[in-house]
PQR file of N, CA, C, O and H, with PARSE charges and radii, in Angstrom:
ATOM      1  N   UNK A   1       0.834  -1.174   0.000 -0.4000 1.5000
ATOM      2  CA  UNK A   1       0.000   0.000   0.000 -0.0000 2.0000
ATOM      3  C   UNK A   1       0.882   1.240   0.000  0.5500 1.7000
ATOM      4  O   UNK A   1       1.931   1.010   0.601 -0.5500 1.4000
ATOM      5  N   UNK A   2       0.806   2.427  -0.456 -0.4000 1.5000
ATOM      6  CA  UNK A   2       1.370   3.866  -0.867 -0.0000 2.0000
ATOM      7  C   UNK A   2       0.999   4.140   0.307  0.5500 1.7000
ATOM      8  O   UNK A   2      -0.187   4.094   0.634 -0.5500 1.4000
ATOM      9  H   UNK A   2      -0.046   2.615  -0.944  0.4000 1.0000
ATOM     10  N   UNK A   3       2.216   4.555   1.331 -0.4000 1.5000
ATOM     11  CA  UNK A   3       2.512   5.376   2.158 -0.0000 2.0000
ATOM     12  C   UNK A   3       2.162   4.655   3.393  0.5500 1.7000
ATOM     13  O   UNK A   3       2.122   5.494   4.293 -0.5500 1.4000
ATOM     14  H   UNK A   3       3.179   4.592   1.065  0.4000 1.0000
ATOM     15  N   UNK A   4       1.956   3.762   3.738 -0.4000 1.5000
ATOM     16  CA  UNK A   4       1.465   2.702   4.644 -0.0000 2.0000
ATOM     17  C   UNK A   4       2.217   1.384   4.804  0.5500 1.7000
ATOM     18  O   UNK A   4       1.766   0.514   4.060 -0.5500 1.4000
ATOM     19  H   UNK A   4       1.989   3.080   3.007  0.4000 1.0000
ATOM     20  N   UNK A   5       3.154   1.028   5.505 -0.4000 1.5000
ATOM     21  CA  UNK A   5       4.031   0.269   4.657 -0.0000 2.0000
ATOM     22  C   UNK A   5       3.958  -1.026   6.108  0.5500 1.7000
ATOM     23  O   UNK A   5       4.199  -2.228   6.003 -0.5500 1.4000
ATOM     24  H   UNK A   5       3.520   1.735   6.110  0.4000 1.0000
ATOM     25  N   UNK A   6       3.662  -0.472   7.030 -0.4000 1.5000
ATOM     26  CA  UNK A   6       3.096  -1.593   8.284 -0.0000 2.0000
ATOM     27  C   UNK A   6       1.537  -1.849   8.595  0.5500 1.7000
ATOM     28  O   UNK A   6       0.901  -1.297   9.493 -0.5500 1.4000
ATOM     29  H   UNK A   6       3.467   0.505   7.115  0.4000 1.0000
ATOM     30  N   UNK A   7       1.043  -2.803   7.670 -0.4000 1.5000
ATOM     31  CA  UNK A   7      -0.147  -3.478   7.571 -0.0000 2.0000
ATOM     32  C   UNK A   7       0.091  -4.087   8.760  0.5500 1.7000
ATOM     33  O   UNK A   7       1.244  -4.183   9.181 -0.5500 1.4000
ATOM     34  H   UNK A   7       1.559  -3.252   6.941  0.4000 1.0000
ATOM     35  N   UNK A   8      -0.953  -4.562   9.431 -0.4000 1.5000
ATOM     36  CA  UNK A   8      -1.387  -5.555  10.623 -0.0000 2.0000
ATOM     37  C   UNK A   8      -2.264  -6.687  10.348  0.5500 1.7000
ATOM     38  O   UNK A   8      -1.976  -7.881  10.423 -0.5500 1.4000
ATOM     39  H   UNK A   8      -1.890  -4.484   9.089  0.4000 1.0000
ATOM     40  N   UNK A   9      -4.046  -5.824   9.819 -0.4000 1.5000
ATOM     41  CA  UNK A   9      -4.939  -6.887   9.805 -0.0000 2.0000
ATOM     42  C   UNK A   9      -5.319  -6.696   8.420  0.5500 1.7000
ATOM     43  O   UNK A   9      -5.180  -5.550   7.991 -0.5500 1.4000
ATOM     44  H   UNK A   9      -4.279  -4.853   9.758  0.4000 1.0000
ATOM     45  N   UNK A  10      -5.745  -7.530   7.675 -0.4000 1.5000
ATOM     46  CA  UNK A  10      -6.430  -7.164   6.193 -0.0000 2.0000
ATOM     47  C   UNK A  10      -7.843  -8.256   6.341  0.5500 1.7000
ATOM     48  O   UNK A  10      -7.806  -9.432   6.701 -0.5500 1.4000
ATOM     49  H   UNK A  10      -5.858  -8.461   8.023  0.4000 1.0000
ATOM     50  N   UNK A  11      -8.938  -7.530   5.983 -0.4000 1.5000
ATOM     51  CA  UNK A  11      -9.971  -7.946   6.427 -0.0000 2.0000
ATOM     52  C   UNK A  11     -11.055  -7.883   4.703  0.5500 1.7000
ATOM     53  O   UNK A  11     -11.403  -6.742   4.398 -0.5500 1.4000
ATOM     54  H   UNK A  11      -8.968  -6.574   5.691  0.4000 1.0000
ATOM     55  N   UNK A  12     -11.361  -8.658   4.041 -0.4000 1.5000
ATOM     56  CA  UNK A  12     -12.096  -8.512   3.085 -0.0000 2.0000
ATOM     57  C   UNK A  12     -14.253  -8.057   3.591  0.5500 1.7000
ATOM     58  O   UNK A  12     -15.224  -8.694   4.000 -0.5500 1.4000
ATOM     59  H   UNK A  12     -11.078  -9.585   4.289  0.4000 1.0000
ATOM     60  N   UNK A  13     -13.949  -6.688   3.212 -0.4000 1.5000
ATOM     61  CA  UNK A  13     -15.779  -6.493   3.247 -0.0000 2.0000
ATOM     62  C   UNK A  13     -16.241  -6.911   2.244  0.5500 1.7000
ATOM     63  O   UNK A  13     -15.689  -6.669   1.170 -0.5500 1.4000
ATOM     64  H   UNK A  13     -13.160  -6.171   2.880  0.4000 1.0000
ATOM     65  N   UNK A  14     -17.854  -7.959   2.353 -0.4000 1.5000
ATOM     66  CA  UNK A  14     -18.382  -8.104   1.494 -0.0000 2.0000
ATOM     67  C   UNK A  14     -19.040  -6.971   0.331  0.5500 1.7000
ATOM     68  O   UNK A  14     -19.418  -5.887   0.774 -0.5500 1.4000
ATOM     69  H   UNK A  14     -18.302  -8.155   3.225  0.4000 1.0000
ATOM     70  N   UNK A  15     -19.155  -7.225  -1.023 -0.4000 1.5000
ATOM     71  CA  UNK A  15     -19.573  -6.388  -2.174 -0.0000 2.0000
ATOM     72  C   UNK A  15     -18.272  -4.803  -1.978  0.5500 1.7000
ATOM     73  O   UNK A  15     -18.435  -3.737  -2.572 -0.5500 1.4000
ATOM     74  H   UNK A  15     -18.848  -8.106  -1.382  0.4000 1.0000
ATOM     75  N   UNK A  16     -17.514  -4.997  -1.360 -0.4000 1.5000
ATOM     76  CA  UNK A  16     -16.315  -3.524  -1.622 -0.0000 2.0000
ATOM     77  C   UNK A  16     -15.573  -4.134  -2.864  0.5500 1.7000
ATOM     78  O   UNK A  16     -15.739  -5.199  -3.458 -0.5500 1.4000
ATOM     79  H   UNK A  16     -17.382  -5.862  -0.878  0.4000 1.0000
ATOM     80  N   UNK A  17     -14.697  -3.094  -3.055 -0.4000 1.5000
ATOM     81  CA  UNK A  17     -13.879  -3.048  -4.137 -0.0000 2.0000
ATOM     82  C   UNK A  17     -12.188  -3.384  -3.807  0.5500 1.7000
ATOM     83  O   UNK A  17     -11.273  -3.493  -4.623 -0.5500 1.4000
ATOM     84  H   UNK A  17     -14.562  -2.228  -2.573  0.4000 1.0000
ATOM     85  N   UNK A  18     -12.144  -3.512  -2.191 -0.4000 1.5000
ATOM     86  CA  UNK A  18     -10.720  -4.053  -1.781 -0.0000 2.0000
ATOM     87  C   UNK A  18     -10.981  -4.577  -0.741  0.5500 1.7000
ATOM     88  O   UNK A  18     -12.071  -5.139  -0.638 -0.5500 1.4000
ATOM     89  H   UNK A  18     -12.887  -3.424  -1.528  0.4000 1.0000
ATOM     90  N   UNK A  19     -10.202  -4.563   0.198 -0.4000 1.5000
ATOM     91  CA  UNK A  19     -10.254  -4.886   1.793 -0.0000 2.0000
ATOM     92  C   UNK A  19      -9.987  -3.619   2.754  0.5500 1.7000
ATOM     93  O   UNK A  19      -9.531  -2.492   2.562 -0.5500 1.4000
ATOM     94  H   UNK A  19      -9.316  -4.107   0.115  0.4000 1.0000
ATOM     95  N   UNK A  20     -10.477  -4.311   3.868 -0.4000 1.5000
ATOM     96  CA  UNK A  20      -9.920  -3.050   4.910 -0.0000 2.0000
ATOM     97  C   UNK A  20      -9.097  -3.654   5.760  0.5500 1.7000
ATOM     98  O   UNK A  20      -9.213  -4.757   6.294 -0.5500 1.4000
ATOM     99  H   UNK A  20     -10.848  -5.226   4.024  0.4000 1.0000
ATOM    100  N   UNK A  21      -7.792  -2.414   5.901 -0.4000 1.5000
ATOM    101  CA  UNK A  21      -6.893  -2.541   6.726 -0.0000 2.0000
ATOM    102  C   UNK A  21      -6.324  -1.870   7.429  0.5500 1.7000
ATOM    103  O   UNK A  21      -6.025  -0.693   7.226 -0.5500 1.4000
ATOM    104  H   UNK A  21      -7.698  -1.518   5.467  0.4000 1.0000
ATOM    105  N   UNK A  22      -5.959  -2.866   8.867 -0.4000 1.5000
ATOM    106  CA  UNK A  22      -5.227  -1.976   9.887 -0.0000 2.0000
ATOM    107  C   UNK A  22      -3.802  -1.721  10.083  0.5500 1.7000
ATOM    108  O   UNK A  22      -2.925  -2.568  10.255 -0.5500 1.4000
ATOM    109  H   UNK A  22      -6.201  -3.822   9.032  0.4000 1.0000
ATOM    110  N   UNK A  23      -3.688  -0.552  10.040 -0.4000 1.5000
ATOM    111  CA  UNK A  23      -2.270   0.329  10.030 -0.0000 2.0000
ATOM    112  C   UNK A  23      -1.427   0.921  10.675  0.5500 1.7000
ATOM    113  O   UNK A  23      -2.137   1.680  11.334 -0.5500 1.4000
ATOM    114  H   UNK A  23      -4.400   0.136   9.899  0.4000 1.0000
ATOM    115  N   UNK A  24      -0.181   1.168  11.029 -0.4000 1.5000
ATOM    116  CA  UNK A  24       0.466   1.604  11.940 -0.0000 2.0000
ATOM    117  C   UNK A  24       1.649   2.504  11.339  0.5500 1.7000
ATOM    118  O   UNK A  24       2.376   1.930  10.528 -0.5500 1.4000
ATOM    119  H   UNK A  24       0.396   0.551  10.494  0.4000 1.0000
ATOM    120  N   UNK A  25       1.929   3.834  11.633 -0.4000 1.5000
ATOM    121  CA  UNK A  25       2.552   4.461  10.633 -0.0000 2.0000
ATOM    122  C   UNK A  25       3.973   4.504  11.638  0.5500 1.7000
ATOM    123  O   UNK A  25       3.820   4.331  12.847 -0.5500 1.4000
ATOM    124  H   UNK A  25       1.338   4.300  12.292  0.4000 1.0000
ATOM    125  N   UNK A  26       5.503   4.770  11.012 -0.4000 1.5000
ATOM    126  CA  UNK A  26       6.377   4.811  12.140 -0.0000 2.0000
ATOM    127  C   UNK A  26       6.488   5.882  12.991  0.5500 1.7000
ATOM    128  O   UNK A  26       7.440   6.048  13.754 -0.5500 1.4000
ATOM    129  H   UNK A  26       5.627   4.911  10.029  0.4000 1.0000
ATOM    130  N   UNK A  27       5.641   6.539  12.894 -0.4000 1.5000
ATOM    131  CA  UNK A  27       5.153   7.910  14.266 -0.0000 2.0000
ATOM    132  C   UNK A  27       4.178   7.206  15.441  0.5500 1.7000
ATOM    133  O   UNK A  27       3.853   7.857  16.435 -0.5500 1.4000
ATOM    134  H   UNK A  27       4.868   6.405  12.274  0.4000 1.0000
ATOM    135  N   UNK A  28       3.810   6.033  15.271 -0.4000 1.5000
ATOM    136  CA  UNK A  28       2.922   5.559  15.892 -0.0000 2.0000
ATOM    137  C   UNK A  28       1.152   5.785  15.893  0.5500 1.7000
ATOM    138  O   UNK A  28       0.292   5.577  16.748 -0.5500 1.4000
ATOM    139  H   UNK A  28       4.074   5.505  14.464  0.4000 1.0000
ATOM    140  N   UNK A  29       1.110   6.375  14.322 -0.4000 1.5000
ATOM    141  CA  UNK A  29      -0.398   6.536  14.327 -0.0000 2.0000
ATOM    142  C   UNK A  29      -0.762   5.316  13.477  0.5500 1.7000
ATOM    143  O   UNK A  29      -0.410   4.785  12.424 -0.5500 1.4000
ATOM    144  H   UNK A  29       1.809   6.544  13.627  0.4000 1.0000
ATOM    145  N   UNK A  30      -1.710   5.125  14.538 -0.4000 1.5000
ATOM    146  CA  UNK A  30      -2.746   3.789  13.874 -0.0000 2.0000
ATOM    147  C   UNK A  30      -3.676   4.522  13.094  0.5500 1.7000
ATOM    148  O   UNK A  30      -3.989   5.712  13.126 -0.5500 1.4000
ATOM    149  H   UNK A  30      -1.997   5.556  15.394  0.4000 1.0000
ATOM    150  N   UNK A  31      -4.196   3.227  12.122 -0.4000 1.5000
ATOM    151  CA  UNK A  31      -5.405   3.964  10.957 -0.0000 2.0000
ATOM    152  C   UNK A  31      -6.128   2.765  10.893  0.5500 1.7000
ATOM    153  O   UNK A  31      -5.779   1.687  11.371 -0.5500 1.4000
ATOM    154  H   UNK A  31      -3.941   2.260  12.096  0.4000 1.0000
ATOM    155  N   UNK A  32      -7.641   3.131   9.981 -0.4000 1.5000
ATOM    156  CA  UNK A  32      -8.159   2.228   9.726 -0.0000 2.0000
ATOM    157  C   UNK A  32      -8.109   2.436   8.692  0.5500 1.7000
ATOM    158  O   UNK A  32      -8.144   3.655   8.524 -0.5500 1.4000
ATOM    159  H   UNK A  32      -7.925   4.008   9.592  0.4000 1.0000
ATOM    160  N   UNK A  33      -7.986   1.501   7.113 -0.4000 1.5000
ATOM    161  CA  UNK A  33      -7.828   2.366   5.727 -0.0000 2.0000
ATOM    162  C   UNK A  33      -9.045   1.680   4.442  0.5500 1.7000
ATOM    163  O   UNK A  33      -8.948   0.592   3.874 -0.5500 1.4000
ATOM    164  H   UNK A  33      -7.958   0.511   7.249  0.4000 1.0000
ATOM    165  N   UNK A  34      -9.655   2.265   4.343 -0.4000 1.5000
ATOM    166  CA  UNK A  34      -9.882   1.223   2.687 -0.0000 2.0000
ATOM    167  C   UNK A  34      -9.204   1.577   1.555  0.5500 1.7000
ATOM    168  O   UNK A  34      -9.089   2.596   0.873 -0.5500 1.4000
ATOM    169  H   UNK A  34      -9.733   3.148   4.805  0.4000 1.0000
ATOM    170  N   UNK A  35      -8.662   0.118   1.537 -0.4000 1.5000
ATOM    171  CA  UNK A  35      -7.972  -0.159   0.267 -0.0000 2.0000
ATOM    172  C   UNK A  35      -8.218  -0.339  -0.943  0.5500 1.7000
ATOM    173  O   UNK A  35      -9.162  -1.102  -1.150 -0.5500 1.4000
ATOM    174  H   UNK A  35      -8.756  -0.709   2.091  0.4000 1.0000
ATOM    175  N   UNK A  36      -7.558   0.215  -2.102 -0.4000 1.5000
ATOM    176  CA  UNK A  36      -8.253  -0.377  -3.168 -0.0000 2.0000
ATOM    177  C   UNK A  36      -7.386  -1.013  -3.863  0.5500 1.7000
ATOM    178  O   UNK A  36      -6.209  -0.705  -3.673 -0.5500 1.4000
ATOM    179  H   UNK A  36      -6.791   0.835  -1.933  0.4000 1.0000
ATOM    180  N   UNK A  37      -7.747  -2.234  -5.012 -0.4000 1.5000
ATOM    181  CA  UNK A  37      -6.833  -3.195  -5.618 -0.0000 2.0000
ATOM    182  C   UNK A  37      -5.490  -2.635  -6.459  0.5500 1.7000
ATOM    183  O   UNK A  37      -4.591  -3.345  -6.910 -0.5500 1.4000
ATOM    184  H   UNK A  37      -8.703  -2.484  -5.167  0.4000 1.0000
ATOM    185  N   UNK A  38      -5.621  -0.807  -6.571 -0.4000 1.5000
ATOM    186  CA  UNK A  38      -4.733  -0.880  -7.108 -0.0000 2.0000
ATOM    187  C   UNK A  38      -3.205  -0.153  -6.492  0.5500 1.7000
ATOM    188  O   UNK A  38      -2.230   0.420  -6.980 -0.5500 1.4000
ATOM    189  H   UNK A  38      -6.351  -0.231  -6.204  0.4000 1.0000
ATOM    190  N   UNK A  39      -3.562  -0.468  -5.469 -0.4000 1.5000
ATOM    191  CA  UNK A  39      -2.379  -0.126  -3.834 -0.0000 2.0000
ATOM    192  C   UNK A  39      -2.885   1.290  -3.260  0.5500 1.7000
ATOM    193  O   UNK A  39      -2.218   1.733  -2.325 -0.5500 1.4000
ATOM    194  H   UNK A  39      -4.354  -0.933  -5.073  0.4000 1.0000
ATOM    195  N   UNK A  40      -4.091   2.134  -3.746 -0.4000 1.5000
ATOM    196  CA  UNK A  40      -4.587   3.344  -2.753 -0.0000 2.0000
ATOM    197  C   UNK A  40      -4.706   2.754  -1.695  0.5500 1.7000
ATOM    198  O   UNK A  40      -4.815   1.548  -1.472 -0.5500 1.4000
ATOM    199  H   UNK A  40      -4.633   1.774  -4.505  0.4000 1.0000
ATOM    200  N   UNK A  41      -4.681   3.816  -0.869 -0.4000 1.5000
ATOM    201  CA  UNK A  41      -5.383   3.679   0.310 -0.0000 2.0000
ATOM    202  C   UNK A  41      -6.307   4.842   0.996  0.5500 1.7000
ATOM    203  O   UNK A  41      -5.665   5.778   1.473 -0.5500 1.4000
ATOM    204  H   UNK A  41      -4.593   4.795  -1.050  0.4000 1.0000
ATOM    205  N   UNK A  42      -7.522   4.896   1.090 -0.4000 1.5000
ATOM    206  CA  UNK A  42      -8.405   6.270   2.308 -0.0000 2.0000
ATOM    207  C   UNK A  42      -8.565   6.044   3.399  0.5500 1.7000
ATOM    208  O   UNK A  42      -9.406   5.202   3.712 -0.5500 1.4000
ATOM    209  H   UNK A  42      -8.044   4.136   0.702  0.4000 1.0000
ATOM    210  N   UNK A  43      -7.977   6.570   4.157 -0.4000 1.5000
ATOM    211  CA  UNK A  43      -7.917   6.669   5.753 -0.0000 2.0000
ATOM    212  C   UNK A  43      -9.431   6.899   6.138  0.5500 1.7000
ATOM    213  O   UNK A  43      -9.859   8.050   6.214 -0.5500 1.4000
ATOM    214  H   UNK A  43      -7.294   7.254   3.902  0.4000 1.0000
ATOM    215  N   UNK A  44     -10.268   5.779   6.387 -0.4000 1.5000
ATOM    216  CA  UNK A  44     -11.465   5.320   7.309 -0.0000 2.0000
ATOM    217  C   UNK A  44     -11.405   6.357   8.696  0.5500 1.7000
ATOM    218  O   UNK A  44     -12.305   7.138   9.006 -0.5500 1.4000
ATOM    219  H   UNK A  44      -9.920   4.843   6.325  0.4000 1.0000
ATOM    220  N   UNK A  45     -10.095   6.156   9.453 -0.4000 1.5000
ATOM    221  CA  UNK A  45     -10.074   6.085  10.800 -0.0000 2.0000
ATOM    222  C   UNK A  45      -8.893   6.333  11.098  0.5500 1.7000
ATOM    223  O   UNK A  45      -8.098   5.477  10.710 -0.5500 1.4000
ATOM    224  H   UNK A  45      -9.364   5.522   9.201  0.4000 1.0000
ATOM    225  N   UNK A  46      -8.365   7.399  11.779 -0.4000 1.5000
ATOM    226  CA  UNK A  46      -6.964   7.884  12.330 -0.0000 2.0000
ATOM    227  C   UNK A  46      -7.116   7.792  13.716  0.5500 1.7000
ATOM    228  O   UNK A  46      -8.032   8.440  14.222 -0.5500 1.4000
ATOM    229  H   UNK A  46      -9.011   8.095  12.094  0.4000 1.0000
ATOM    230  N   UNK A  47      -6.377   7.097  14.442 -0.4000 1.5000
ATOM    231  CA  UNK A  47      -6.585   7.356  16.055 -0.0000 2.0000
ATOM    232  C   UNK A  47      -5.027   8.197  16.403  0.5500 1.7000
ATOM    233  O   UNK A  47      -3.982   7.983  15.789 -0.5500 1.4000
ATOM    234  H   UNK A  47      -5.632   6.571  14.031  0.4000 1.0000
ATOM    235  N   UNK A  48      -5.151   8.889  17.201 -0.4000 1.5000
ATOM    236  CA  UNK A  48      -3.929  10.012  17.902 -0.0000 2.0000
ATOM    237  C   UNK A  48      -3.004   8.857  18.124  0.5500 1.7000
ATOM    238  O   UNK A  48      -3.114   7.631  18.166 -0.5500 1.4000
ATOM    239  H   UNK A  48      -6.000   9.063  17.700  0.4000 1.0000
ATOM    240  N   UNK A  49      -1.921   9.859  18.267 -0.4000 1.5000
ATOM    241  CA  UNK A  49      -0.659   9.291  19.060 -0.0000 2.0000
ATOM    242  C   UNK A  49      -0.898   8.281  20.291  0.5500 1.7000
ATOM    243  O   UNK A  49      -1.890   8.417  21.007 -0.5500 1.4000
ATOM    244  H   UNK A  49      -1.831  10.855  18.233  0.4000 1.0000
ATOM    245  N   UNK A  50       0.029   7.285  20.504 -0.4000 1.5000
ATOM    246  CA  UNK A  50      -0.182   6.199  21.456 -0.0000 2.0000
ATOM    247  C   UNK A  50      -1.718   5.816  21.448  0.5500 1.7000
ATOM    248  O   UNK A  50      -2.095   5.652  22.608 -0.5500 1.4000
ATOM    249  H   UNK A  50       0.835   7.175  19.922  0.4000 1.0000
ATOM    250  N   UNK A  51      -2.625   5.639  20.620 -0.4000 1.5000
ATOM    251  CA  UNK A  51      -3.669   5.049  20.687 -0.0000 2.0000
ATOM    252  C   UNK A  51      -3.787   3.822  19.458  0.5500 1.7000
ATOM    253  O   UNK A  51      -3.396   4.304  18.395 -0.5500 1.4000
ATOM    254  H   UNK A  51      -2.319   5.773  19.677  0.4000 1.0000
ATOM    255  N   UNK A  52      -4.143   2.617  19.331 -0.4000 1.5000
ATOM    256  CA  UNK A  52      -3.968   1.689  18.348 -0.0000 2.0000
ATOM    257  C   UNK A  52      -5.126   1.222  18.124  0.5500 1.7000
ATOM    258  O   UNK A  52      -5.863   1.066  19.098 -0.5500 1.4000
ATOM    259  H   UNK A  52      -4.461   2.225  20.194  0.4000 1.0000
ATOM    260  N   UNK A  53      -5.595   0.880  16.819 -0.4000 1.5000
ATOM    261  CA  UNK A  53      -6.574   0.088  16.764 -0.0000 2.0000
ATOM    262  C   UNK A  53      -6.100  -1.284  15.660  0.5500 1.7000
ATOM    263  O   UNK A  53      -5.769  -1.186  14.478 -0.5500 1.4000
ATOM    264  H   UNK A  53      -4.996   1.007  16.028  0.4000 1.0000
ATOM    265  N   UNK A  54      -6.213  -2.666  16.587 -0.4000 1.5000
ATOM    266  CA  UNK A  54      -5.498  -3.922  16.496 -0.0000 2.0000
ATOM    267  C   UNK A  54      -6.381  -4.022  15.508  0.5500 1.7000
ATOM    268  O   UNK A  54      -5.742  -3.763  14.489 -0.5500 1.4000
ATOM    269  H   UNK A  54      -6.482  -2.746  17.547  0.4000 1.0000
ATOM    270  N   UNK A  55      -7.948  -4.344  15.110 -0.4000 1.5000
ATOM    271  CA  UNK A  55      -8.335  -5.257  13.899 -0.0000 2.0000
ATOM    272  C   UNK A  55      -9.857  -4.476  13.438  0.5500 1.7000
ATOM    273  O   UNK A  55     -10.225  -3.431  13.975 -0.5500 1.4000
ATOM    274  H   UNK A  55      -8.466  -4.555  15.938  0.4000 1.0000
ATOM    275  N   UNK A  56     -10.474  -5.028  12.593 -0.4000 1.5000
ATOM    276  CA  UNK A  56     -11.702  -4.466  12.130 -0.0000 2.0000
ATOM    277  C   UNK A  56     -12.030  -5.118  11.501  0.5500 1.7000
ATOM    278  O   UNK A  56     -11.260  -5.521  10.629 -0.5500 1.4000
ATOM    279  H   UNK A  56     -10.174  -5.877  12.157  0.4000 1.0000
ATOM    280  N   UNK A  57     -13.582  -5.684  11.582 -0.4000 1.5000
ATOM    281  CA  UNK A  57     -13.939  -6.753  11.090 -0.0000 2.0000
ATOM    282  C   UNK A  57     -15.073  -6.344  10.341  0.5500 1.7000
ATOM    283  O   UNK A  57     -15.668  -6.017  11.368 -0.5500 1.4000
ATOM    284  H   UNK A  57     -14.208  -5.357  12.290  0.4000 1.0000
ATOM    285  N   UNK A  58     -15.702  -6.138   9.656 -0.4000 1.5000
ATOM    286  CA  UNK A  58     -16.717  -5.187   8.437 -0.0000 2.0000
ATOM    287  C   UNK A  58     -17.668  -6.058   8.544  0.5500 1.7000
ATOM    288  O   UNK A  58     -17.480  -7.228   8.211 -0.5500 1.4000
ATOM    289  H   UNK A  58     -15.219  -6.403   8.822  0.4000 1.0000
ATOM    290  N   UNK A  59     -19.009  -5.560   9.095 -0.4000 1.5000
ATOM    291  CA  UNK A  59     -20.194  -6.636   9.180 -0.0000 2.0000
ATOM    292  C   UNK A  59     -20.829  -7.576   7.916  0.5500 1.7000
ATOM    293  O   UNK A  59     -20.271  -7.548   6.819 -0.5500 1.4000
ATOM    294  H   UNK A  59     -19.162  -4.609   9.365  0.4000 1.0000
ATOM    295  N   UNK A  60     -21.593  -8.106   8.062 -0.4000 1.5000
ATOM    296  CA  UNK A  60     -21.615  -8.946   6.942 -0.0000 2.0000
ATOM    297  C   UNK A  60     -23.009  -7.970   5.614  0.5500 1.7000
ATOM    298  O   UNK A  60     -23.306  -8.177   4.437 -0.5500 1.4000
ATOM    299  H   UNK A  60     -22.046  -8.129   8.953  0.4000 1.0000
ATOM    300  N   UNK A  61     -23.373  -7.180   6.421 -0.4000 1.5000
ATOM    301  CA  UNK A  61     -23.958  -6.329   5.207 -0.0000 2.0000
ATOM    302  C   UNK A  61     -23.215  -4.607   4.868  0.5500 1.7000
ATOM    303  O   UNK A  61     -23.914  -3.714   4.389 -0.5500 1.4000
ATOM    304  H   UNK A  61     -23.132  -7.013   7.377  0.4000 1.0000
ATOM    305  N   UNK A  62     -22.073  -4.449   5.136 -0.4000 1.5000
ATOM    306  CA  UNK A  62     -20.833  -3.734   4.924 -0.0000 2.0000
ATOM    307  C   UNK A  62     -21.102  -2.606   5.379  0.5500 1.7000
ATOM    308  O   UNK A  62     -20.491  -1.610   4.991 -0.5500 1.4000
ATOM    309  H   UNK A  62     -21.505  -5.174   5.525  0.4000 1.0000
ATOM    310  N   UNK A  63     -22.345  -2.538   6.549 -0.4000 1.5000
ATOM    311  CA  UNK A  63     -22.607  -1.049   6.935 -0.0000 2.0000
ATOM    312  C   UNK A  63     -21.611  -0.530   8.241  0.5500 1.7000
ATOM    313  O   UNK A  63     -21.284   0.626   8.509 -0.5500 1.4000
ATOM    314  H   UNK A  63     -22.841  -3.348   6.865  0.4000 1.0000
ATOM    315  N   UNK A  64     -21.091  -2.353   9.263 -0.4000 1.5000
ATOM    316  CA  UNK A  64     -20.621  -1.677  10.190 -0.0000 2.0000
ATOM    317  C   UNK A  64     -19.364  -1.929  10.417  0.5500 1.7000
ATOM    318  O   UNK A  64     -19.101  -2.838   9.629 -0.5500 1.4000
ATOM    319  H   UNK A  64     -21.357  -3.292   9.045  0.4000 1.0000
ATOM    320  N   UNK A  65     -17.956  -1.555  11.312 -0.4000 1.5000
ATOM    321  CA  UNK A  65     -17.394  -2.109  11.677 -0.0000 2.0000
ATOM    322  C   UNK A  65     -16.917  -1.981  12.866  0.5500 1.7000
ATOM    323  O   UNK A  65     -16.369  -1.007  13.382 -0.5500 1.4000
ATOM    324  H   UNK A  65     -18.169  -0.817  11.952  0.4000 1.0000
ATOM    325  N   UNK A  66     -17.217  -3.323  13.411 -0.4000 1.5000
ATOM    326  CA  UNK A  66     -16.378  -3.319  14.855 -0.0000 2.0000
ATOM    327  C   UNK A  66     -14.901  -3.224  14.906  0.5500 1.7000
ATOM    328  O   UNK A  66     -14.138  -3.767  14.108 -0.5500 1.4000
ATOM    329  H   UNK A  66     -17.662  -4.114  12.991  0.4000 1.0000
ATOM    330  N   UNK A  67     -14.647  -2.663  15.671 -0.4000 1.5000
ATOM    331  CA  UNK A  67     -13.110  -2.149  15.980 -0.0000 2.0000
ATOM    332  C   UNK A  67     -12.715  -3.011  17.384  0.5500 1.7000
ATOM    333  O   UNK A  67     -13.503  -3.327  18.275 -0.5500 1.4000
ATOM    334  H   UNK A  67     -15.267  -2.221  16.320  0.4000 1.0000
ATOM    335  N   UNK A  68     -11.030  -3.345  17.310 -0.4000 1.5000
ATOM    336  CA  UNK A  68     -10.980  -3.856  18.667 -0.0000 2.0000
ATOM    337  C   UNK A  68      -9.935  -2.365  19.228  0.5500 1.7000
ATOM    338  O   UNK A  68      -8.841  -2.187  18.693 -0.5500 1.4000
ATOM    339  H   UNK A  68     -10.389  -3.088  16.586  0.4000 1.0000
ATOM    340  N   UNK A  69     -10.276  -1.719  19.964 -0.4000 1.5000
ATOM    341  CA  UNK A  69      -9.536  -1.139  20.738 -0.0000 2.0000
ATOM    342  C   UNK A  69      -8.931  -1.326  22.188  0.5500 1.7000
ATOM    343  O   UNK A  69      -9.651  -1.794  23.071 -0.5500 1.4000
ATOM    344  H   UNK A  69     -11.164  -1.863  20.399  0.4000 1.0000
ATOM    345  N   UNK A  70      -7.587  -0.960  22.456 -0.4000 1.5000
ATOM    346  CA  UNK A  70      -6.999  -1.341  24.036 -0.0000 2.0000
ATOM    347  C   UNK A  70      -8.016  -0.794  25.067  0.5500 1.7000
ATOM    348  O   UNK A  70      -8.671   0.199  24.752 -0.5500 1.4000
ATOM    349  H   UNK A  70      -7.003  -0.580  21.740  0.4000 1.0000
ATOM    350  N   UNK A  71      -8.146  -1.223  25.962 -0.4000 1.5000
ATOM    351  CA  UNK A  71      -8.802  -0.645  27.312 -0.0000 2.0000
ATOM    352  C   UNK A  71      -7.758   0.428  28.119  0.5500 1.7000
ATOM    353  O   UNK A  71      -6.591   0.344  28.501 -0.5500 1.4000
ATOM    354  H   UNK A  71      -7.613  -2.030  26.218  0.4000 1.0000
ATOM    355  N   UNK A  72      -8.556   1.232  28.159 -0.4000 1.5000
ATOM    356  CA  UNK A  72      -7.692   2.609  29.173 -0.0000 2.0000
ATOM    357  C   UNK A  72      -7.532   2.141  30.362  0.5500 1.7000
ATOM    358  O   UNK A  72      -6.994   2.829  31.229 -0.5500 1.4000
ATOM    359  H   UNK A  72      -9.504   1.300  27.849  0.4000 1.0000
TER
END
């Protein structure tokens, strides 16, 4: 992926045009991104500094996604 180069989770949503994936940039910002097949990526979801989001799982009618986030 362009400009994203530490993937974590890659998660296929049903009827999308790529997958969604979770990201970690070397500043330590996590993202959530949709991808598209031809290496874009749109940032879904930016969480701040020291905050991560581990996975995302895209419901099965592609409206939702659960996020796993750390506990404070």
């Amino acid at each position: 992926m362009k400009d994203w180069s530490l993937i974590r989770v890659i998660q296929w949503a049903s009827g999308s045009r790529g997958p969604l994936l979770t990201s970690i940039t070397a500043n330590c910002t996590s993202a959530l991104l949709d991808a598209a097949l031809q290496g874009n990526a749109r940032v879904l979801l930016r969480c701040i500094q020291n905050e991560d989001i581990y996975w995302a799982v895209p419901s099965p009618d592609g409206r939702n996604v659960p996020l796993n986030l750390p506990a404070k």
